[in-house]
N, C-alpha and C positions, 0 to 999 in steps of 0.2 A: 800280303803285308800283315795280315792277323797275324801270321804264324808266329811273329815275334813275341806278342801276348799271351797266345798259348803257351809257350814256352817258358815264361816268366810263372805261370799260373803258381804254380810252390811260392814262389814271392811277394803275390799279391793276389788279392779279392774282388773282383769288378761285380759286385751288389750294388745294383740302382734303388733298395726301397729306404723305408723313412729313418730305419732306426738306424744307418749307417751315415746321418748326418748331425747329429746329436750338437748343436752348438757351433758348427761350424763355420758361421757367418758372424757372429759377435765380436771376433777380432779383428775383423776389415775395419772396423770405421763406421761400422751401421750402427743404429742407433734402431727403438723401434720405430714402429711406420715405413720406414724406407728411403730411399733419397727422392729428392724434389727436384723440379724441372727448375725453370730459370723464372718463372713465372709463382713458382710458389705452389704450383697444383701434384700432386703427389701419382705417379707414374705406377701405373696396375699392371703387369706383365699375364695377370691371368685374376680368375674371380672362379671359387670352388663352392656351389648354394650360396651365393651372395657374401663371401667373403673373399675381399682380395688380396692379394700378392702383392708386396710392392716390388716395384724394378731395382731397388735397392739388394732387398735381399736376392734376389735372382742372380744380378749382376754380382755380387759375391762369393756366394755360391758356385758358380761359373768357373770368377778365374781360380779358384780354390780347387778346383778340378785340372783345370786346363794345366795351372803349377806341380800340380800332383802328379799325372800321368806325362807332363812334357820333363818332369826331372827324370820319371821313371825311364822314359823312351831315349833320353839324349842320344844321339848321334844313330838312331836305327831307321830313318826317315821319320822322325818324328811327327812334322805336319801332317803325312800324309796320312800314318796311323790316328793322328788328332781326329783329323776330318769323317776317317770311318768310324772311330765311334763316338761322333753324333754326340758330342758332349749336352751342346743345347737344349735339344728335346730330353736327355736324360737327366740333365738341370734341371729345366721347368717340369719333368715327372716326378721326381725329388719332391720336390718343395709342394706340389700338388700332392703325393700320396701326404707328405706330413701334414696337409692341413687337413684333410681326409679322415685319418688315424687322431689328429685333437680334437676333432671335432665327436667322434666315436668315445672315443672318453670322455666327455662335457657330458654326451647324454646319457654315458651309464652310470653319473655321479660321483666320477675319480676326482680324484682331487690330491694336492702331495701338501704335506704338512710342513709345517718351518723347519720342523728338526731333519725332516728328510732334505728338503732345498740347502738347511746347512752342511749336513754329513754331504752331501754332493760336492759343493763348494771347496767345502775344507779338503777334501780327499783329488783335486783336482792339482794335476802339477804344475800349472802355471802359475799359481798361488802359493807355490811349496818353495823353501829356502832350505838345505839340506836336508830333503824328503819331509818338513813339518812346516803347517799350513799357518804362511805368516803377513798378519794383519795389516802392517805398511806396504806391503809385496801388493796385495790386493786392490786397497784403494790406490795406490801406483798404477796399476795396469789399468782398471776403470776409468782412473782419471787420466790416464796416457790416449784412451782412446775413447774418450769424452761419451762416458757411458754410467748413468746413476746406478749406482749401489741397487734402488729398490725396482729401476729396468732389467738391471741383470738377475738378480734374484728370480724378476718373472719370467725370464727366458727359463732360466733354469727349471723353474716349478713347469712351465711348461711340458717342456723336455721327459721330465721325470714322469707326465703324466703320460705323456705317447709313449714311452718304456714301460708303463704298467700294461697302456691299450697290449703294446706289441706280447707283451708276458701272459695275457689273457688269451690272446688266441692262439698263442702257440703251448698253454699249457696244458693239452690235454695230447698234444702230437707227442708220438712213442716210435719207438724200432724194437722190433722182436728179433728174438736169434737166429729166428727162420729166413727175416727179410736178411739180416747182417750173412746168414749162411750164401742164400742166393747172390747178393751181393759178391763177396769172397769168390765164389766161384768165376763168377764171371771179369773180376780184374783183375785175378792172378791167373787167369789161364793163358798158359804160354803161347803163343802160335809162332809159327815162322810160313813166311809165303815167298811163291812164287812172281814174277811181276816182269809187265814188258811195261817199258815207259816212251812214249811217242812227242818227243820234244818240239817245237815248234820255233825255237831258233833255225834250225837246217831249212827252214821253209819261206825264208824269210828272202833271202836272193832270186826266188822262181817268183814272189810278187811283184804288181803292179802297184802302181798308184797315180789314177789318172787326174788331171790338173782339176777338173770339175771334181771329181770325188773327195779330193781330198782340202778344197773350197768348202767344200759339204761338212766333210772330217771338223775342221774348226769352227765353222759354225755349232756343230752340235757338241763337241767337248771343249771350247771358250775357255774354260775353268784351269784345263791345264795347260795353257797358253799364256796364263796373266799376270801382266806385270804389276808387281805389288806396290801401293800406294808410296809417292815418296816425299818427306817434308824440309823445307828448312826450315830453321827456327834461331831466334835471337833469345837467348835468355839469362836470369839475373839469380844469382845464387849468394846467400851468405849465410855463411858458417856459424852456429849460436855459442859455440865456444869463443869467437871473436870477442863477443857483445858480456862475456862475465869479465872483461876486465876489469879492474878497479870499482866493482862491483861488491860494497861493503853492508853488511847485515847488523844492525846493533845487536849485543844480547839479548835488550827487553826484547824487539820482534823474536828473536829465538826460542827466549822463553814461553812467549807467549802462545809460539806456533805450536809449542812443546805441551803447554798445559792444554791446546783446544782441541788436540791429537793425543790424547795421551793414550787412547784406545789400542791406536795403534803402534804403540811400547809396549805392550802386553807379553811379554816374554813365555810363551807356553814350556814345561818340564820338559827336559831333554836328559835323556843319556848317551856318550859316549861309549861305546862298548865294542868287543871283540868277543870270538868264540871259536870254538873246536866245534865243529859238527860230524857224527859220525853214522852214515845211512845205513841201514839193512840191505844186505845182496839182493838186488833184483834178480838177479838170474839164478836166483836159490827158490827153487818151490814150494819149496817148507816154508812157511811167511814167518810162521811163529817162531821156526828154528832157526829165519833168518834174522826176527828183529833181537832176540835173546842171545844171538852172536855180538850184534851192533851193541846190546847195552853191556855185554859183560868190557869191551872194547871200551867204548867209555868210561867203565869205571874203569878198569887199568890207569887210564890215562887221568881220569882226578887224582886220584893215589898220588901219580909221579908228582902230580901239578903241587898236594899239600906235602909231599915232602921236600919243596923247592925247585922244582923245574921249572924253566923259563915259559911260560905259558907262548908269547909269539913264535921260540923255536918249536913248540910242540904245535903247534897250530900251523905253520908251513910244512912239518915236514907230515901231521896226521890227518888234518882238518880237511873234511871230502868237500867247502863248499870252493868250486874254481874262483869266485869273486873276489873273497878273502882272503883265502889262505896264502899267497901270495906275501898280503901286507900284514901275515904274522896274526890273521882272524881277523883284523880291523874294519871296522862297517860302520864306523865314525858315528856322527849324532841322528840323533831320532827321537818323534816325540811320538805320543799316542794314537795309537790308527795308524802305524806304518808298519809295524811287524803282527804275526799273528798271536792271538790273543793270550798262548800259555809263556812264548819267548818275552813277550814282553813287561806278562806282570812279575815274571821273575827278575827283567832288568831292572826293573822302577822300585823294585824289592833292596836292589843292592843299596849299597853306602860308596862314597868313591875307592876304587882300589881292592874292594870286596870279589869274589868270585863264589859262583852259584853250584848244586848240585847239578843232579843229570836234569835236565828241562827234556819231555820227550815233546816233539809236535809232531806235524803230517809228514816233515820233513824229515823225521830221524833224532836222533838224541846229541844235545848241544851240553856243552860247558860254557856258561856266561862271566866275562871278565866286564867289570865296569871302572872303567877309565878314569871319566869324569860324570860329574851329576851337574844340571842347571836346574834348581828349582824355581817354581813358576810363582810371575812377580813383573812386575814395570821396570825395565832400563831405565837404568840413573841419567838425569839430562847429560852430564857432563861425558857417558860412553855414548851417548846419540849426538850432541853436541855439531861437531861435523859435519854429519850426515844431515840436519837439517837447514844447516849453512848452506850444503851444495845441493840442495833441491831448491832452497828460494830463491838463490844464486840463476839455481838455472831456470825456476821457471823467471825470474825478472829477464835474464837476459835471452829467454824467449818471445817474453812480450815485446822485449825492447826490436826484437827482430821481426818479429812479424809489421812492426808498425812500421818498419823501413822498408820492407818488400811491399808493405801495403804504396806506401809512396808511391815507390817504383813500379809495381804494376799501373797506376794510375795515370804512369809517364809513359809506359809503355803502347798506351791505348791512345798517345796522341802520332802524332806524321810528323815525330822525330828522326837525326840521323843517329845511324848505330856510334859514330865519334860521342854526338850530346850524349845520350843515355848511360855511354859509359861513363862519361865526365859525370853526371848528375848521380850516377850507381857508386861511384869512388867518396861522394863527399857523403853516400851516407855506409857506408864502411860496408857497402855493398859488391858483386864480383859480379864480370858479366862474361856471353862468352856466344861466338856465333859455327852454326853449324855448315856442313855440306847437306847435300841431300843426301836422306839417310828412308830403309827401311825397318820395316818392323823386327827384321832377322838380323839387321848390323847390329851386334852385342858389342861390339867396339867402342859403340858410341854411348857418352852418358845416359843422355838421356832413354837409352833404350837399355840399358844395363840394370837400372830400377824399373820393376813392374809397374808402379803408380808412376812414376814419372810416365811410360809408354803409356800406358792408357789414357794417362792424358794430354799430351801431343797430340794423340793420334784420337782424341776426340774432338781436336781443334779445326776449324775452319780455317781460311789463308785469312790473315788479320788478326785470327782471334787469339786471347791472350786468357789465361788461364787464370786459376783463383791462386792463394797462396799452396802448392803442396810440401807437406812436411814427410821430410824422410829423418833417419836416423841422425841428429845434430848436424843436419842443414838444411834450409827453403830456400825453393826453387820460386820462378815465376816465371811463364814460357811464351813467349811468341809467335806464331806461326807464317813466315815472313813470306812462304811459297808454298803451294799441297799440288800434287798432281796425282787423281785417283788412280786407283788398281782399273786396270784397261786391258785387254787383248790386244796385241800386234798384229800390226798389219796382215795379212798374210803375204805381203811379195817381200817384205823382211823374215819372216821367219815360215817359208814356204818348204825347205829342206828337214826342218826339224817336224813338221807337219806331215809331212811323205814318209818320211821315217816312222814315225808315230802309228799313222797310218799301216803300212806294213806290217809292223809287227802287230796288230790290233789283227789282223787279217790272217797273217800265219799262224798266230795265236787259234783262231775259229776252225781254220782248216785244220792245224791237229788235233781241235776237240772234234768236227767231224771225223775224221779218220780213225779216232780211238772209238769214239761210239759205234761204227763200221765195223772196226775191227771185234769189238765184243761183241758186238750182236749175232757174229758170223761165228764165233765160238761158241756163244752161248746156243744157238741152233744146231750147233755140230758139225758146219762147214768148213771150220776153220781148226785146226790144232794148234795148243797154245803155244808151242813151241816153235811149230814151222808157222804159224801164221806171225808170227815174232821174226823169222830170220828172213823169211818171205819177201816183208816190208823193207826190212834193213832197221828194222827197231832193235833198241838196246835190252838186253833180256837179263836177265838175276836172278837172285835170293835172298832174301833177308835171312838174319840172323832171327830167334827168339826173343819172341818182347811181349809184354802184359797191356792189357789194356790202362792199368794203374798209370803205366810211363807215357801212355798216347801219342807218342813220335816213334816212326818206322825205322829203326837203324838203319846205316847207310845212308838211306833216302832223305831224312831228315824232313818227313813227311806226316804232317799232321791226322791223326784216324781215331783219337782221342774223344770224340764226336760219334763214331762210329760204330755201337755197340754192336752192330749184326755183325758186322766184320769178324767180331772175335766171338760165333755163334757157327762159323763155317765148318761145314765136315770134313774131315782129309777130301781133298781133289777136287772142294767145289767152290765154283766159281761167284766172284761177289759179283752183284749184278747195276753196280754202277761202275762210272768215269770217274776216277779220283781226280781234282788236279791238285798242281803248288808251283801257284803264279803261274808259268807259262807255260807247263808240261803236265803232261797227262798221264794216270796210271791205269793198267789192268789187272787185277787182282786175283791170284787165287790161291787156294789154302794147302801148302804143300804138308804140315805136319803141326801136331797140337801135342801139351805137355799138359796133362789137366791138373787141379790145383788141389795140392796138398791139404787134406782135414785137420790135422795134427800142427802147418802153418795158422790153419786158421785158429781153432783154440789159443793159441799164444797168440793172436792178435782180435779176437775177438770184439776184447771193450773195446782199444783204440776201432776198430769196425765199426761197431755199433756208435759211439761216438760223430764219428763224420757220416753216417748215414742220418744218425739224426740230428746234427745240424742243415743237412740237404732239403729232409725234407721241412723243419720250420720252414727253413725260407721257401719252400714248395709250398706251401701255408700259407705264408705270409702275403705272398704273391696273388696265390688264387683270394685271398679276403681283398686283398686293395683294390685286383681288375672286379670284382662284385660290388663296391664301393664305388669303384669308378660308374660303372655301369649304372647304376640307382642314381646317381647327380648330375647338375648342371654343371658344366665346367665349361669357361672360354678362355683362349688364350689367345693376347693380342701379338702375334707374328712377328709382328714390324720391330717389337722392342727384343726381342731375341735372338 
């Protein structure tokens, strides 16, 4: 089931340590501390030197994983890859090396400064409104998810401090040419092999599976047997757009919301702009000869531009950047701190309608048009005007809704009939709505279609009724009117699917013995690869050429990526393990090798040295936090995981 992960590896990154969690629980809904039980006592998933964890952030953390990799995996058996890798324990490692790593910089006297917590802040995209870091946007989302300005600030200072810890021990790690040389060598060396493959489907009809054995069978794999938890539920839902009708704001409130935010009307400088960009041939070796190419090319093309050439036709049909050149060079507004530092003090240079000389950056040599200019200053009430009609608009007729679900859930909690509730849900402009039984995999169904709604259904007992949950302009309030937990069946209902099971678990083993038989008997010399291959009636091959860089065996679609000796074998020698994938088994050996070009490697050199030494940071990184680990107390309470 891995192999699917491997496969994707080009498309993603599976790093469990700290620095790859940076803020990622702030948007759930946590707050700091963590969430509370019902009782008010604050819930410790784990305690690292006597500081703990709360289940809040864990539990965030968590599904922020399980949404991540269960988008990545859709439809490739997703669960089942869920389950192997063990999100939980890589959860609660997470959050234990980050408290680990802040607490290493508290004692080396790190500290991060306001200016740095701001430059974070402001440079972050969910705070950004046409790539510039905007100040209603801001307190919107904090106050969207009921989080102070001067909490979030400290997550951030936090954060910023475990990113110095992580900058300090990783700044003395290096890669030489010598390690980038041996590297190169060994994953672009071509091989092609030999291979008999010993399947254990065909072995699956000469099994048994006797009625005791495979009693046994389900007793001890239970897990893949079980039927998953299922609920029904009564619940009450209304829409907060309902609740802004006839929903009227004087001006004085307007104004006055206006003058006690006026912070956040603060309009930072903007320009509008387009450009021609013109790069240096990369695949010219002459660097010099190629960027002296690129600027005489640009000028050409200023030339055309001041003698009246339409600047967006010459920008689509000259312009190297793919983003722009399209829409004629257009890259629309931007304020300061979104472009690098020489493009954009030339744009903030311009006047509306002005165009710039050659600007060179890392990028190449641009021509700047500037469109439009917004100089920086406070929005006039009367262009905000609206927009804070329809925030009070909606926060009133949010309150107003919450306070009718609040009803409702309180009617909910009594040994009403589903007819009253909805009679009592209608007079307060509320919507109700009853379920089948549903599980956690019916996406069909609403309440499992939202993540927060699921999670909390499915934290409900039979009876118990949930708090208000707010989703995107509607609340919910849920019921849980029936639960029947996740169980094992019977086994005289599902005694055929169990024998089956059985069997192939069994044919599975005997052709891993028989492969291992089989190699052992070649490797001693008893056996010929070839007729000990036709002997059996195994399927025998070639592969094509392939590098260790691609670590999937053409043909075979065989993961060996993992397997550096493999690509270390000399023509005709035998690798001295069982490969499998999933339920067949392979023999291995090395029919012919293509060693790896000196002359590839020079042209790829840096990109080499590059990813060898990002491998080993995190080789780094890793060996400090299992020493860390190892020097502290750490417990984790199980139960809440």
């Amino acid at each position: 089931m891995l192999d699917i992960l491997r496969k994707k590896r080009r498309s993603m990154i599976i790093v469990f340590v700290f620095f790859a969690i940076i803020l990622v629980f702030i948007f759930w809904g946590v707050g700091p501390g963590g969430k509370r039980d019902e009782t008010g006592t604050s819930q410790v998933v784990a305690t690292v030197d006597g500081v703990d964890i709360p289940v809040g952030e864990y539990s965030a953390l968590y599904k922020r994983q399980v949404e991540y990799y269960g988008n990545l995996l859709k439809g490739e058996g997703a669960d089942k890859l869920l389950e192997k890798l063990n999100l939980r324990q890589k959860t609660i490692d997470m959050l234990i090396e980050r408290a680990l790593a802040f607490r290493e910089a508290e004692k080396k006297g790190m500290s991060a400064s306001d200016k740095e917590i701001q430059d974070k802040i402001v440079s972050m995209p969910v705070f950004q409104k046409d790539g510039v870091f905007n100040k209603e946007l801001y307190f919107s989302v904090l106050r969207s998810n009921r989080i102070e300005p001067a909490d979030f600030e400290k997550d951030v200072g936090d954060e910023l401090l475990i990113e110095k810890m992580r900058e300090t021990v990783i700044s003395e790690v290096g890669a030489t040419d010598d390690e980038a040389k041996r590297l190169f060598e060994k994953q672009s060396r071509h091989i092609a092999l030999e291979y008999i493959k010993i399947g254990s489907s065909g072995l699956i009809p000469g099994v048994t599976a006797a009625e005791e054995e495979a009693k046994k069978y389900l007793e001890d794999n239970g897990a893949s047997f079980m039927v998953p938890t299922k609920i029904k539920a009564f619940y009450a839902y209304a829409d907060t757009g309902e609740f802004e009708k006839g929903i009227k704001i004087p001006e004085d409130n307007l104004r006055d919301y206006y003058g006690k935010n006026i912070a956040i009307y603060q309009r930072p400088g903007r320009v509008k702009a387009r450009h021609i960009l013109i790069r240096p041939d990369a695949k010219e070796e002459d660097k010099i000869k190629a960027k002296k190419e690129a600027l005489e090319k640009a000028r050409k093309i200023l030339a055309d531009i001041k003698k009246g050439a339409d600047f967006s036709e010459i920008a689509k049909k000259r312009s190297q950047d793919p983003g722009s050149s399209p829409r004629g060079g257009d890259i629309g507004y931007f304020g300061r701190g979104a472009m690098v530092k020489p493009f954009e003090d030339a744009a903030f240079a311009l006047k509306k309608g002005q165009i710039s000389g050659i600007v060179e950056t890392e990028y190449g040599f641009h021509i700047i048009k500037a469109d439009d200019k917004e100089e920086e200053g406070v929005l006039p009430f009367e262009k905000v005007k609206k927009d804070i009609e329809n925030s009070i608009v909606a926060e009133e007729a949010g309150k107003m809704a919450r306070e009718k679900m609040s009803e409702v859930r309180e009617l909910l909690k009594q040994d009403l009939s589903p007819e009253r509730l909805k009679e009592e849900a209608v007079k307060r402009n509320v919507k109700t709505d009853i379920t089948d039984f549903f599980t956690e995999e019916d996406r069909d169904v609403s309440l499992v279609k939202d993540k927060k709604l699921k999670d909390n259904v499915f934290a409900l007992e039979k009876g118990g009724v949930s708090g208000t949950v707010e989703t995107p302009g509607r609340l919910y309030v849920i019921k849980v009117t029936e639960r029947v937990e996740k169980h094992v069946q019977p086994y005289d209902e599902i005694k055929e699917r169990v024998k089956a099971a059985l069997r192939k678990e069994k044919a599975k083993k005997a052709a891993e013995k028989k492969a291992a038989g089989l190699l052992k008997g070649i490797r001693e010399g008893s056996e010929n690869f070839s007729a000990a291959a036709k002997a059996g009636g195994y399927k025998a091959g070639k592969t094509d050429f392939f590098t260790f860089s691609q670590g999937f065996i053409p043909q075979l679609d065989v993961f060996v990526g993992d397997r550096e000796d493999l690509f270390a074998l000399k023509k005709g020698g035998l690798y001295p393990e069982v490969v499998s994938k999933e339920d067949d088994f392979y023999i291995f050996k090395l029919l012919d090798a293509k060693e790896a070009s000196m002359d590839e490697f020079e042209k790829k050199k840096a990109e080499i040295k590059e990813n060898l030494l990002a491998r080993k940071k995190e080789e780094a990184l890793k060996k400090w936090l299992e020493g860390l680990k190892a020097r502290s107390n750490i417990t984790i309470n199980r139960e809440l995981l």
